[in-house]
N, C-alpha and C positions, 0 to 999 in steps of 0.2 A: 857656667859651672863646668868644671872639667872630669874629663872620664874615669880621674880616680875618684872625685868626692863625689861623683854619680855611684859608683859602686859602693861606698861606702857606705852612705846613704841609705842602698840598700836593704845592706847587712847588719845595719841597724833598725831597719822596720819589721827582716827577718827573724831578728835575733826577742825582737821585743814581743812578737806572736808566740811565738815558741815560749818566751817566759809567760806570757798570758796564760796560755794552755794546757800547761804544767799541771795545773789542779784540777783540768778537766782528765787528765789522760785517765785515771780509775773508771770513769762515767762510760767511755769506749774499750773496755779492759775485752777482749774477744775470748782472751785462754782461760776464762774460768769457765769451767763447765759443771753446771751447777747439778744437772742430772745425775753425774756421777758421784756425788755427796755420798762416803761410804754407809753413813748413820750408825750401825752398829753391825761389825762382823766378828760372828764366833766360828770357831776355828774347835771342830773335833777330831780325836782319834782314832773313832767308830761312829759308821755311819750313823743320822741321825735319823729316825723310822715318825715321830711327829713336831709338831709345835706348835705350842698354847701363847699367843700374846694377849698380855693384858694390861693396865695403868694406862693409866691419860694418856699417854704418848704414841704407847702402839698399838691399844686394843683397836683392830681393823686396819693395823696397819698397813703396808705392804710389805713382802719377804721374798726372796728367792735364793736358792743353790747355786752357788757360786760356780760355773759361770753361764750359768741357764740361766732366760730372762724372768726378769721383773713378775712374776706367773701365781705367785704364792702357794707353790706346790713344792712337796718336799720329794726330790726324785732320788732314784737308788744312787747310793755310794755317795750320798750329801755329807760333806764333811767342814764344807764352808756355806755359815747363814748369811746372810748380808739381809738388816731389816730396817727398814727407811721410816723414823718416826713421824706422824703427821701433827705432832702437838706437842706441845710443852708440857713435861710434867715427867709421871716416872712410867719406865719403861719393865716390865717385867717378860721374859722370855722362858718358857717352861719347854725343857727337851726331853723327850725321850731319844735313846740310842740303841742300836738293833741289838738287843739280845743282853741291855747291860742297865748303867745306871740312869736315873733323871738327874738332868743339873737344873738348876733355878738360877736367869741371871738377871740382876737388878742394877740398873742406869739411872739417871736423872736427867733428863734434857731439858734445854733451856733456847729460847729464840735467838737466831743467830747475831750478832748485831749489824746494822745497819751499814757498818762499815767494810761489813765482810766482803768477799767477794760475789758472796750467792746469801748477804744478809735478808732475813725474814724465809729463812729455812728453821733449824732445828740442831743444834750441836751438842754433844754429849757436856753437862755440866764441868766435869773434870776432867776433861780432854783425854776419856778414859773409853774409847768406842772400839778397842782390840782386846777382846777375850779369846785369851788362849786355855780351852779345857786339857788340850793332850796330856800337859804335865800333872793331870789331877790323876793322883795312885785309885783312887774310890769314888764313889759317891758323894754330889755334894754339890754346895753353893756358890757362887762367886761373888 
């Protein structure tokens, strides 16, 4: 055999791995970083002074003030919740805010799928996990 059809040769047992592999590359996927799953962040105008979680999803959930860790404490001048649901189902979040109104906000979660990147986590049903309160003039629900 000669040293071109040695090379070729190869580049063809190279090329056929590579195709092999192809449908394993999701299995070795390294950039999803599952921890950081936002779950659901509300976003206020005024700080938020408590928080009541309750529905399958979050009652005991976990919560923190964005960008204080994971702690479940609500620290001065909180203005971003970030709350990580541990179950399928609805998620209810009751706020108070210092000196104003309560908002009441209500989610759906639903099991990630399998195919996800961090599938058998928790993702908002309607890929609806950004509550913005600022722009609310009153009191009120979302």
């Amino acid at each position: 055999m000669d040293q071109g059809a040695r090379v070729d040769s190869r580049a063809v047992i190279v090329a056929a791995v590579a195709l092999l592999m192809t449908p394993l590359a999701g299995c070795f996927n390294v950039a999803c970083d599952c921890a950081n799953d936002p779950g659901l962040l509300v976003v206020t105008g005024v700080p938020i002074s408590e928080v009541a979680l309750s529905g399958a999803a979050c009652a005991g959930a976990s919560f923190r003030c964005v960008p204080a860790a994971l702690d479940n404490t609500v620290h001065a001048d909180c203005t971003q919740l970030q709350i990580l649901p541990h179950a399928a189902g609805d998620c209810v979040v009751d706020l108070m805010t210092a000196g104003g109104p309560q908002f009441t906000v209500r989610r759906q979660f639903v099991t990630a799928p399998s195919s996800d990147c961090c599938g058998g986590g928790f993702t908002e049903a309607h890929h609806d996990s950004y509550v913005d309160l600022r722009t609310l003039a009153d009191a009120g629900s979302d």
